[in-house]
C-alpha atoms as an extended CHARMM CRD file, in Angstrom:
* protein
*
       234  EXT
         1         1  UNK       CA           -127.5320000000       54.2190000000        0.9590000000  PROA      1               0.0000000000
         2         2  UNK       CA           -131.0260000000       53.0740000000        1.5410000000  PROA      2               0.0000000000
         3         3  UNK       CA           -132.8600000000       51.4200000000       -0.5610000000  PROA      3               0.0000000000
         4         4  UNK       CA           -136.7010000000       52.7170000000       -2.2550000000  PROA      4               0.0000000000
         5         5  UNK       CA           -138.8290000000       51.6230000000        0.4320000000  PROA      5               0.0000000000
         6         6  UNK       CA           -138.2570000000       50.0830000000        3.7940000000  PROA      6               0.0000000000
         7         7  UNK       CA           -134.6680000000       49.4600000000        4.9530000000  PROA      7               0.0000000000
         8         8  UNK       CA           -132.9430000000       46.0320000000        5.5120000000  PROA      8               0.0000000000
         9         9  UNK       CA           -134.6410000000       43.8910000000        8.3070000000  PROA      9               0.0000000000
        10        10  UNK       CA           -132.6510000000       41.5220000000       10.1030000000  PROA      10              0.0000000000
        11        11  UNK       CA           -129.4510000000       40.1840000000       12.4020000000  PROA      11              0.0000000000
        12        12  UNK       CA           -126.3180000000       42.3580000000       12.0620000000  PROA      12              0.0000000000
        13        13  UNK       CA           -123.0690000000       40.9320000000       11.7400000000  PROA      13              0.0000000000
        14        14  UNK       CA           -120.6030000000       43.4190000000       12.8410000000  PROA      14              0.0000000000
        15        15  UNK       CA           -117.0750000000       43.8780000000       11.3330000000  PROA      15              0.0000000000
        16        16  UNK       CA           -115.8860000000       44.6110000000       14.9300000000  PROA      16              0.0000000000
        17        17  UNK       CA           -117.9940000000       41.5590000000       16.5840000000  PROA      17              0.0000000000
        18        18  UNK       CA           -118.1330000000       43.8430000000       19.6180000000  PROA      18              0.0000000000
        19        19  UNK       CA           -121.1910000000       42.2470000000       21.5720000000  PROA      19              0.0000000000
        20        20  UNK       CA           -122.2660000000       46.1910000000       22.3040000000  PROA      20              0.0000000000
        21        21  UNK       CA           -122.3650000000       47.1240000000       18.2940000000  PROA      21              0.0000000000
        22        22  UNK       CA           -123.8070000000       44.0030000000       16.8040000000  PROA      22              0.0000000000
        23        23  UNK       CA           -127.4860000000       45.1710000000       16.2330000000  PROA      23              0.0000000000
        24        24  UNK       CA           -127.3260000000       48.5580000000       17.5940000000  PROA      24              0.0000000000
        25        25  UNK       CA           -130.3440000000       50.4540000000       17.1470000000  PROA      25              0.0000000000
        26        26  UNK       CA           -131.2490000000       54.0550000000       18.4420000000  PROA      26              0.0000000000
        27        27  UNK       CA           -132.7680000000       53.1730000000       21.3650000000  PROA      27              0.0000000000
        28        28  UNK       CA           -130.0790000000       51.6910000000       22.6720000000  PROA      28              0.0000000000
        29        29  UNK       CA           -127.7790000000       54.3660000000       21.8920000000  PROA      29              0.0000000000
        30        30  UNK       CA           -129.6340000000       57.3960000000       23.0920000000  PROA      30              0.0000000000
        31        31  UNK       CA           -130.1820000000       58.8120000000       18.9990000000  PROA      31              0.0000000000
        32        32  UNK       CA           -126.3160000000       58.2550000000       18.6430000000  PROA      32              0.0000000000
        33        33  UNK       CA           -124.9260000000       60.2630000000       21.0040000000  PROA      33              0.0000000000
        34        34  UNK       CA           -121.3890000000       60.9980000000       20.2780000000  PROA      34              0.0000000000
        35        35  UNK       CA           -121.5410000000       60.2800000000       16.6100000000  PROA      35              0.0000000000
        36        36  UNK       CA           -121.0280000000       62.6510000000       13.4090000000  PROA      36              0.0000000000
        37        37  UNK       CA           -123.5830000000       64.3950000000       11.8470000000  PROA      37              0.0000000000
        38        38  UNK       CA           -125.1650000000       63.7510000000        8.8220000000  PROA      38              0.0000000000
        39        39  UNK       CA           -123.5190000000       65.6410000000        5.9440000000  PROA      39              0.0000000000
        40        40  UNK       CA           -126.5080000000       66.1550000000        3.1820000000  PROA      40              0.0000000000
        41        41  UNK       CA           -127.6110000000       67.1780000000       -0.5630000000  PROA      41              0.0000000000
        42        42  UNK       CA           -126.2370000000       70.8650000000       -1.1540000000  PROA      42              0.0000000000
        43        43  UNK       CA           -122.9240000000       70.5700000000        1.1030000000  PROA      43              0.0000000000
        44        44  UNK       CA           -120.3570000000       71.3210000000       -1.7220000000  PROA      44              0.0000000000
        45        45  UNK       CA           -117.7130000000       68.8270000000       -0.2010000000  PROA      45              0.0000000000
        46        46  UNK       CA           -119.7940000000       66.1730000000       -1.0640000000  PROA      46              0.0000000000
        47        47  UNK       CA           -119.4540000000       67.3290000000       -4.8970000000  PROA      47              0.0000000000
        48        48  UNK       CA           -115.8920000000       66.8390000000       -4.9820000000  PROA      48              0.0000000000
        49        49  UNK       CA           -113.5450000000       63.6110000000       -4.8500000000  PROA      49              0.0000000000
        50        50  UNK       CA           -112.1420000000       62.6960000000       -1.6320000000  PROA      50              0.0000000000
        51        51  UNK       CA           -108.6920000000       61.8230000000       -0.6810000000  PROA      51              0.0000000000
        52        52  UNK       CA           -106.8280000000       58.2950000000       -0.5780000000  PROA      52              0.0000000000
        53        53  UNK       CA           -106.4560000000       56.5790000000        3.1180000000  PROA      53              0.0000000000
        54        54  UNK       CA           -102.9520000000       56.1370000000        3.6560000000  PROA      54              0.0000000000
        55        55  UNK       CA           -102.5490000000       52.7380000000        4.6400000000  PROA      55              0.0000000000
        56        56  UNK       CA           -100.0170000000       53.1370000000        7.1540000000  PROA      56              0.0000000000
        57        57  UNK       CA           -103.0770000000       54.5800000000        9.3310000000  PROA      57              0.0000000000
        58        58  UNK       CA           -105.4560000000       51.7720000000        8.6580000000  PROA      58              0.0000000000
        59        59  UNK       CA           -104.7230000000       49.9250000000       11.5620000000  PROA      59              0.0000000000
        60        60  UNK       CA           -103.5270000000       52.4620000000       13.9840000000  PROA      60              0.0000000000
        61        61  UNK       CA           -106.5160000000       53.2640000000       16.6700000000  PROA      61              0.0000000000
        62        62  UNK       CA           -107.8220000000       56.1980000000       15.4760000000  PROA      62              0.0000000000
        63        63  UNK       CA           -109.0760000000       54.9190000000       12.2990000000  PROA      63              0.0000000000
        64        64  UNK       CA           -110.0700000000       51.4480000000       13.7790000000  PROA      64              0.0000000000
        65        65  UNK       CA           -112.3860000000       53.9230000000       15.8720000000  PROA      65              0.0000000000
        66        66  UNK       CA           -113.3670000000       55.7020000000       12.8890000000  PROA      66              0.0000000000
        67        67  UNK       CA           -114.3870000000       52.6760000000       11.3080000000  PROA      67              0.0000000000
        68        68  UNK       CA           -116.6620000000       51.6860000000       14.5170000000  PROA      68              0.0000000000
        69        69  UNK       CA           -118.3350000000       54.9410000000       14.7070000000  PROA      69              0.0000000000
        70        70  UNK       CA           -119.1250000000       54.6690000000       11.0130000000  PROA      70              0.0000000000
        71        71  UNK       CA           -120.6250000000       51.4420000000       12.0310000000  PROA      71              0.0000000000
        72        72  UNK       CA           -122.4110000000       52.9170000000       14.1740000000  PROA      72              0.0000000000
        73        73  UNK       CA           -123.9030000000       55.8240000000       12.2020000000  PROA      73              0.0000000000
        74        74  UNK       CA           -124.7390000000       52.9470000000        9.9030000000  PROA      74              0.0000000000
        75        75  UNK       CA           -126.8400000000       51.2810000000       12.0780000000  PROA      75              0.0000000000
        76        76  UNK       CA           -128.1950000000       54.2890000000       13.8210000000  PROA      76              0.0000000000
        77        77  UNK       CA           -129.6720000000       55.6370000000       10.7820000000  PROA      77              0.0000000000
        78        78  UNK       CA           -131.1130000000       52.6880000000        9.1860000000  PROA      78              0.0000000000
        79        79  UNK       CA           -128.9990000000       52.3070000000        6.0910000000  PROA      79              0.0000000000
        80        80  UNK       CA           -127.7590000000       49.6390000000        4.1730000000  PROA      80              0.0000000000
        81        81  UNK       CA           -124.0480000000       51.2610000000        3.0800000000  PROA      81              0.0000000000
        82        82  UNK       CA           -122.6030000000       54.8620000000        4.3240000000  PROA      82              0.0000000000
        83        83  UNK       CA           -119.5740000000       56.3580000000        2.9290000000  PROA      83              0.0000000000
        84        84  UNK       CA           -117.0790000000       58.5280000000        5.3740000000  PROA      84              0.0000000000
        85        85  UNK       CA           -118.1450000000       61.8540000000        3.2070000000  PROA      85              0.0000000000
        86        86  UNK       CA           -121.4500000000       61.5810000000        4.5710000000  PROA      86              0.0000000000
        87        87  UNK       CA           -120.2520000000       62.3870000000        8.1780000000  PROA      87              0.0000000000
        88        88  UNK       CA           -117.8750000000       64.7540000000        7.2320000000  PROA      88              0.0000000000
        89        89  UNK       CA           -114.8510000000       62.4680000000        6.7820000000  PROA      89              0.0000000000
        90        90  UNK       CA           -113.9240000000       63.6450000000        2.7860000000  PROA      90              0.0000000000
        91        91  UNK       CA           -111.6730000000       59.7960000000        2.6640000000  PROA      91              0.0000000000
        92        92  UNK       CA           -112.1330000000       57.1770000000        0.4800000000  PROA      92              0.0000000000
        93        93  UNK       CA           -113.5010000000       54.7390000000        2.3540000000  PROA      93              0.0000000000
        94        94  UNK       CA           -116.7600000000       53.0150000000        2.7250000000  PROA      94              0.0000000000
        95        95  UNK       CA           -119.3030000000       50.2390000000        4.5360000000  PROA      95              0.0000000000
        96        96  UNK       CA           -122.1650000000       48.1140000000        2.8540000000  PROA      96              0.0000000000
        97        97  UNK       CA           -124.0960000000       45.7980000000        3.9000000000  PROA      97              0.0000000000
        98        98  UNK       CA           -124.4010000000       42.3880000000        2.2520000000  PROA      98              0.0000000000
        99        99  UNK       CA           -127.7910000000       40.5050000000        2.9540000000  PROA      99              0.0000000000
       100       100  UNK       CA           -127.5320000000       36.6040000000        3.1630000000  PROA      100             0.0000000000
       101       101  UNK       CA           -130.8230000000       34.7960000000        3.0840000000  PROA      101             0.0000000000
       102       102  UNK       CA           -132.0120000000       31.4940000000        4.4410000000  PROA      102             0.0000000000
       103       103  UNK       CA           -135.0220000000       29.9290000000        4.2220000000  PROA      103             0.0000000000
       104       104  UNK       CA           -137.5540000000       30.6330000000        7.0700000000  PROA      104             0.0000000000
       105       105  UNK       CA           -135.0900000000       33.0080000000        8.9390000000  PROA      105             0.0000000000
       106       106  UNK       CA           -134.6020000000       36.6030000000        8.6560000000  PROA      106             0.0000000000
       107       107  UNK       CA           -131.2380000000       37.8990000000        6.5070000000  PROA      107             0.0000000000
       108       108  UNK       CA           -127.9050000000       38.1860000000        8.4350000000  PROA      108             0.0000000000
       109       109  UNK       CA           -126.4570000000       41.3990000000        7.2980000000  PROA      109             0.0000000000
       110       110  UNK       CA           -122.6610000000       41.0800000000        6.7390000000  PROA      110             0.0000000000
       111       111  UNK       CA           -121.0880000000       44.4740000000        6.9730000000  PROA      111             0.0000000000
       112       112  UNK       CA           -118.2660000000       45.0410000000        4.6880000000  PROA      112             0.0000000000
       113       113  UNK       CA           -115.3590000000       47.7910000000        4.5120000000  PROA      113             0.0000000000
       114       114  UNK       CA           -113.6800000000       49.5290000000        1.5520000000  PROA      114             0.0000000000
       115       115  UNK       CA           -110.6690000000       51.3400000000        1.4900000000  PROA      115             0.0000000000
       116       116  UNK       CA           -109.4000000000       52.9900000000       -1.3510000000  PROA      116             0.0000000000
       117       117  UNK       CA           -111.7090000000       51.0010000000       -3.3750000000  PROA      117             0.0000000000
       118       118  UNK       CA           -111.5620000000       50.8340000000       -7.3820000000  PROA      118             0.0000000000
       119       119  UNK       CA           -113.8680000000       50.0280000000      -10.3740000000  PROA      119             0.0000000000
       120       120  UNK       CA           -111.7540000000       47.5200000000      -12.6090000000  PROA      120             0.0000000000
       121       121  UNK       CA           -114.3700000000       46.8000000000      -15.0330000000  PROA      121             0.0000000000
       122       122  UNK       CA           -118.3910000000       47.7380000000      -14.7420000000  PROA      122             0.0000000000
       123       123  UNK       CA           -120.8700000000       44.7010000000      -17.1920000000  PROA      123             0.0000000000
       124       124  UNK       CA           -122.3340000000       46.7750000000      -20.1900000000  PROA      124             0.0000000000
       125       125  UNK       CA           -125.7960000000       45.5550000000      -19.1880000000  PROA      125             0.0000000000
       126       126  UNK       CA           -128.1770000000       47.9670000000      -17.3630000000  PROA      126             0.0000000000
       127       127  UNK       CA           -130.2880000000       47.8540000000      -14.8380000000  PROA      127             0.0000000000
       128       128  UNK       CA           -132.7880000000       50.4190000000      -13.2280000000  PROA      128             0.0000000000
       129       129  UNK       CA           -133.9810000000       50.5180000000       -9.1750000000  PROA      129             0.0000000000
       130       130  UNK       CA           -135.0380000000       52.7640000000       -6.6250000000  PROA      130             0.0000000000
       131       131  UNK       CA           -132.3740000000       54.4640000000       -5.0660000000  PROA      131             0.0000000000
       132       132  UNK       CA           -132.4110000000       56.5120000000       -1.4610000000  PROA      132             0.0000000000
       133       133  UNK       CA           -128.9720000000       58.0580000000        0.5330000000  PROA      133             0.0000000000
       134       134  UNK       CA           -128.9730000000       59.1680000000        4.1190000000  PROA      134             0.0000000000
       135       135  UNK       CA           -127.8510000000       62.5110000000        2.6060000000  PROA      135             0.0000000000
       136       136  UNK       CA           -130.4760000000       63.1140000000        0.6130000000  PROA      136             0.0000000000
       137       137  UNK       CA           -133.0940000000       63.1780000000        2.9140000000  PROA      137             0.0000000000
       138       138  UNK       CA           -136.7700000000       62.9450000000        1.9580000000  PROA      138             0.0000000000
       139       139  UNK       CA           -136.5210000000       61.5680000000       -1.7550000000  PROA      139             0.0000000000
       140       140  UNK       CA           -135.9620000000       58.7700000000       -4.0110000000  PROA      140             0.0000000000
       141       141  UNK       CA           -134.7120000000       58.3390000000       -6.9000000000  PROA      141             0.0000000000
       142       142  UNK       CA           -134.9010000000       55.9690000000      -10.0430000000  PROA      142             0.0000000000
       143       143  UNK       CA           -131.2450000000       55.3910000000      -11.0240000000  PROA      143             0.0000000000
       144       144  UNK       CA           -129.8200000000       53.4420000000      -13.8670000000  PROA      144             0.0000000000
       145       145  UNK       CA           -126.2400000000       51.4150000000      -13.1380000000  PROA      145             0.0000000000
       146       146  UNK       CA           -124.5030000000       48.7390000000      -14.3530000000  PROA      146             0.0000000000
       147       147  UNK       CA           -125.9760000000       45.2850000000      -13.3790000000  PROA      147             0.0000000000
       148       148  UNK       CA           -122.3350000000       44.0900000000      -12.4540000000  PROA      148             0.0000000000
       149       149  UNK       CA           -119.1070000000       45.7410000000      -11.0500000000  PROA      149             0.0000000000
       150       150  UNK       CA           -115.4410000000       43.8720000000      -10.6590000000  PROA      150             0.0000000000
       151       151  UNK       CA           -113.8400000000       46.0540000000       -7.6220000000  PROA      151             0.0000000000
       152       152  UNK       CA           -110.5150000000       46.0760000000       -5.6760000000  PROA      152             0.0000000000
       153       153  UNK       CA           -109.2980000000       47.5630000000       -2.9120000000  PROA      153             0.0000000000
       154       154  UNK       CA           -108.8160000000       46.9130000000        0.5750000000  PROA      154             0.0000000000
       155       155  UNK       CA           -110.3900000000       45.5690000000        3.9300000000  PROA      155             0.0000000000
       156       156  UNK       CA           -110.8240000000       46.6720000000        7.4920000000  PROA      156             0.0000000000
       157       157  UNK       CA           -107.5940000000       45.6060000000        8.3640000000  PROA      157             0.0000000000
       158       158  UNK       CA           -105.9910000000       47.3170000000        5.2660000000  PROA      158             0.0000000000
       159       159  UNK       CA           -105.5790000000       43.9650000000        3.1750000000  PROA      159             0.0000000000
       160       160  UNK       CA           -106.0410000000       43.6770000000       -0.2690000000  PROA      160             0.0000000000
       161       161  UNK       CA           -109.3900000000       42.3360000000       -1.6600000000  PROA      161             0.0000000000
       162       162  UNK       CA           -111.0450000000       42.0590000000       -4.7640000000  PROA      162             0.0000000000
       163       163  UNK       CA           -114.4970000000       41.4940000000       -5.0430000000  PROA      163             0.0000000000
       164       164  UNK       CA           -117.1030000000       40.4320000000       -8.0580000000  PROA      164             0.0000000000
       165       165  UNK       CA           -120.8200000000       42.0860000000       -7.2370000000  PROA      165             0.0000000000
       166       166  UNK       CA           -124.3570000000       41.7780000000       -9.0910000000  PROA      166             0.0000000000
       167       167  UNK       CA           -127.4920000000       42.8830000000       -8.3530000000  PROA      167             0.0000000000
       168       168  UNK       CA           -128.4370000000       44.5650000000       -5.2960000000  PROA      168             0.0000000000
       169       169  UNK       CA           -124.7230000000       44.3370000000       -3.6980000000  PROA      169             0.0000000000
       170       170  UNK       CA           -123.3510000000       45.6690000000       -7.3180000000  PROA      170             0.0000000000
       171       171  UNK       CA           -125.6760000000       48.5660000000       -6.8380000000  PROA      171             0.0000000000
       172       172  UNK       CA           -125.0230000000       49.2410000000       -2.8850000000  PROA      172             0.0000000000
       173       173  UNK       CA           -121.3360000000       49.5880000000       -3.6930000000  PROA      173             0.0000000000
       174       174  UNK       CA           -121.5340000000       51.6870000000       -7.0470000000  PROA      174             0.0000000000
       175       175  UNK       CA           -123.8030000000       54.2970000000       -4.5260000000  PROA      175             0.0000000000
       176       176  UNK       CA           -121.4860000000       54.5970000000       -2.1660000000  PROA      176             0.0000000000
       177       177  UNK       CA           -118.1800000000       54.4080000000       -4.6590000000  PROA      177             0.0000000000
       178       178  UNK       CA           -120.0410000000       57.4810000000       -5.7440000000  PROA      178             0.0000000000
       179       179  UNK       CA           -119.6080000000       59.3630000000       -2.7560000000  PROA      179             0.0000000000
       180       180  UNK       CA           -116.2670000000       59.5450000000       -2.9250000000  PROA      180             0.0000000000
       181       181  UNK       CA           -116.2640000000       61.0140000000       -6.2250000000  PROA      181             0.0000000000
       182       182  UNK       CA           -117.9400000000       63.4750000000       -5.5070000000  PROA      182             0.0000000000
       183       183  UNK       CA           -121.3080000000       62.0640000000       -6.5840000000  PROA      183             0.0000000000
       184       184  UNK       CA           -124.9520000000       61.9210000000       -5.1330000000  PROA      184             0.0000000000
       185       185  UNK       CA           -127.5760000000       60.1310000000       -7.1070000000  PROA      185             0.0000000000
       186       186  UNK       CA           -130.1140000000       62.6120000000       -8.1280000000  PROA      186             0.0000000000
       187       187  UNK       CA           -126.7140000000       63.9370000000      -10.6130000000  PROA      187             0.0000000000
       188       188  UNK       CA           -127.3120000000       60.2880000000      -12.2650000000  PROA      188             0.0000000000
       189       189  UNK       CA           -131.0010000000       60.7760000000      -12.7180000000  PROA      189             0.0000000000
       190       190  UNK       CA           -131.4070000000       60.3490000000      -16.3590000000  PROA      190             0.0000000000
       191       191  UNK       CA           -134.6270000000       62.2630000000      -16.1060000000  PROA      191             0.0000000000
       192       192  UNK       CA           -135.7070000000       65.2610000000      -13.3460000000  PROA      192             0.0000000000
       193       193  UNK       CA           -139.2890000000       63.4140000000      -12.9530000000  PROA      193             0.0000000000
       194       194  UNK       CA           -137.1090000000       60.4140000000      -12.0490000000  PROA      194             0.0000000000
       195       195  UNK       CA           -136.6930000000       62.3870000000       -8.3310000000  PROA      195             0.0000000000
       196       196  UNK       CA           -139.8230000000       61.5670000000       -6.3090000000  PROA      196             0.0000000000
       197       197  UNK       CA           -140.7420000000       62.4380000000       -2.8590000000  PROA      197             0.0000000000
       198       198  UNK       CA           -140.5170000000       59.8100000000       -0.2740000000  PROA      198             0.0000000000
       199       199  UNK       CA           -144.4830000000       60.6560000000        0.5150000000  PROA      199             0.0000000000
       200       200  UNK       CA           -145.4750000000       60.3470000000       -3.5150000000  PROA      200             0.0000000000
       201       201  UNK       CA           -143.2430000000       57.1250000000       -3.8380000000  PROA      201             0.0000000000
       202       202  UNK       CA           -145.7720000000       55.3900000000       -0.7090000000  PROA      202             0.0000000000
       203       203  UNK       CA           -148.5970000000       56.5350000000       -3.1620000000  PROA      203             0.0000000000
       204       204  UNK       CA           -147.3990000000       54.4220000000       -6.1920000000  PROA      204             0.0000000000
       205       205  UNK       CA           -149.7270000000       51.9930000000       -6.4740000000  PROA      205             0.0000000000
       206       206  UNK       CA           -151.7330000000       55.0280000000       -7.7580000000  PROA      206             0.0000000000
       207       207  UNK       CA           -149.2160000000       56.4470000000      -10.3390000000  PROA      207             0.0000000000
       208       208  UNK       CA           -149.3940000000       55.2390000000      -14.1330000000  PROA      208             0.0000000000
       209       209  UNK       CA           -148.3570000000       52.4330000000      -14.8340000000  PROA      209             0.0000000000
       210       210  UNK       CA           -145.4400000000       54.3670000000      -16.9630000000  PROA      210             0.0000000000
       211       211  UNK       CA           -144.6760000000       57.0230000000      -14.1800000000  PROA      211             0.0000000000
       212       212  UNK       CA           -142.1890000000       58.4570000000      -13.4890000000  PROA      212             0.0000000000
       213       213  UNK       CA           -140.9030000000       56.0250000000      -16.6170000000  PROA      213             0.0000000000
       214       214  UNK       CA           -141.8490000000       52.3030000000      -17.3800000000  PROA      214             0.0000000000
       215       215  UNK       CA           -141.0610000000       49.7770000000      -14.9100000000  PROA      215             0.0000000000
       216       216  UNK       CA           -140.8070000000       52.4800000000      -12.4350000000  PROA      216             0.0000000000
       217       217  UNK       CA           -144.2350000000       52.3300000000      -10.7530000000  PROA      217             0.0000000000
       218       218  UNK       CA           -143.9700000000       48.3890000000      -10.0950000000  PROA      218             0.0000000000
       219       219  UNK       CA           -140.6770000000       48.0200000000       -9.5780000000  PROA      219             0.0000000000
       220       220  UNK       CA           -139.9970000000       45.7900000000       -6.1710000000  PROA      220             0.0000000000
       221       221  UNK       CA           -138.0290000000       47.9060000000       -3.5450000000  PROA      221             0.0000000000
       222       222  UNK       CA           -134.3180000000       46.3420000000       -2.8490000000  PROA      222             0.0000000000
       223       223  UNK       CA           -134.4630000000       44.9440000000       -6.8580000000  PROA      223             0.0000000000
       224       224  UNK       CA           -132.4530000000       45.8330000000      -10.0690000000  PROA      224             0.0000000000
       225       225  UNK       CA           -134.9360000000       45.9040000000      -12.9200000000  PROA      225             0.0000000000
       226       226  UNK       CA           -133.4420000000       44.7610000000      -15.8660000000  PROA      226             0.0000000000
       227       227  UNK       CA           -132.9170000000       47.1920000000      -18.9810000000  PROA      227             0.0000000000
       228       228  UNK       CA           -135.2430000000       44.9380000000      -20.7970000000  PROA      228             0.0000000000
       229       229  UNK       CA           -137.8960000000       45.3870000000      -18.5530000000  PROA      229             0.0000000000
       230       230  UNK       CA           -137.8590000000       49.5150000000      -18.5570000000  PROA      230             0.0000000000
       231       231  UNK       CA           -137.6000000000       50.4640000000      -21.9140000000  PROA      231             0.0000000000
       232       232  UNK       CA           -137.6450000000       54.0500000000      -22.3250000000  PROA      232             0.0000000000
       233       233  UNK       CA           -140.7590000000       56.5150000000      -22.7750000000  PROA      233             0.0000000000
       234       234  UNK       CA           -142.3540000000       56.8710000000      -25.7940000000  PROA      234             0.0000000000
């Protein structure tokens, strides 16, 4: 996922805490030589569900190493979450990043891994934000989710976690959850004109105040606008 505008700035906390893959950036890895290829918008694998991990692989080597180069890809392409579909890999499984914030310092990024992960319950309030994904190259789009998810599933090292998200994090791991059902976010736009090009979205200051819908235009990149704040077009 990425979000509207710019992507996360700051430190990297890798799930590996390999000194070589803690803030990883392309020029250090020669435009991430050895990694998978982006899989994007209009591949029909990435319509359909993907298959369960089996756990008795999680930590066997090959999918430790599977988890590092989706690390990797992560980092390479400047996202904030990336799902195993988008590099070909049609398994449920998943990174996000979390940002943690302190005062005067720039936000430590704490990468997190699902496996198998589940939706228990999703809060019945709304909330709209700008939404981007590494395979959707090019646009954005303004996507309505749940403010709050309750999730399970399990960790890097194929223990079970559960996990309570809201705001931004709740919204980073609905996006990628979606990938592995099969699910980009342009299918959630509630409205076509809610799909904007990444070069119209850097001219918004210019739009309507109530284009592409209301809230939309002001809306702070990285934010979940509550329900209340959007109401719907007249």
């Amino acid at each position: 996922m990425r979000p509207g505008g710019p992507t996360f700035p700051g430190a990297i906390v890798s799930m590996s805490q390999e000194p070589d893959s803690a803030g990883l950036d392309a020029g250090q890895e020669e435009e991430g030589e050895g990694l998978p290829l982006l899989v994007t918008l209009g591949h029909p694998r990435l319509a359909q569900r993907s298959a369960a991990v089996p756990l008795s692989v999680v930590r066997g080597a090959e999918f430790q190493d599977r988890l590092r180069l989706l690390e990797r890809a992560m980092l390479i392409h400047r996202g904030i979450g990336i799902a195993a579909p988008q590099v070909g890999w049609f398994e449920r499984f998943f990174l996000m990043g979390i940002a943690h914030e302190s005062e005067g310092q720039e936000p430590r990024i704490e990468l997190q891994a699902w496996i198998n992960p589940e939706i228990v319950t999703a809060s019945t309030e709304q909330g709209w934000a700008w939404e981007g994904c590494l395979s959707v190259p090019g646009l954005r789009g303004w996507i309505r989710r749940p403010c709050a998810v309750a999730v399970r599933g399990y960790d890097a090292r194929g223990e079970r976690i559960s996990r309570e998200y809201t705001g931004w994090p709740a919204r980073v791991f609905q996006h990628e959850y979606d990938h592995l059902e099969g699910m980009l976010f342009p299918y959630r736009a509630a409205d076509p004109r809610h799909i904007v090009t990444i070069e119209q979205l850097a001219m918004r200051e210019s739009w309507p105040e109530d284009w592409p819908a209301p809230g939309a235009a002001r809306a702070p990149f990285g934010e979940v606008m509550p329900e209340a704040a959007c109401p719907p077009a007249r």
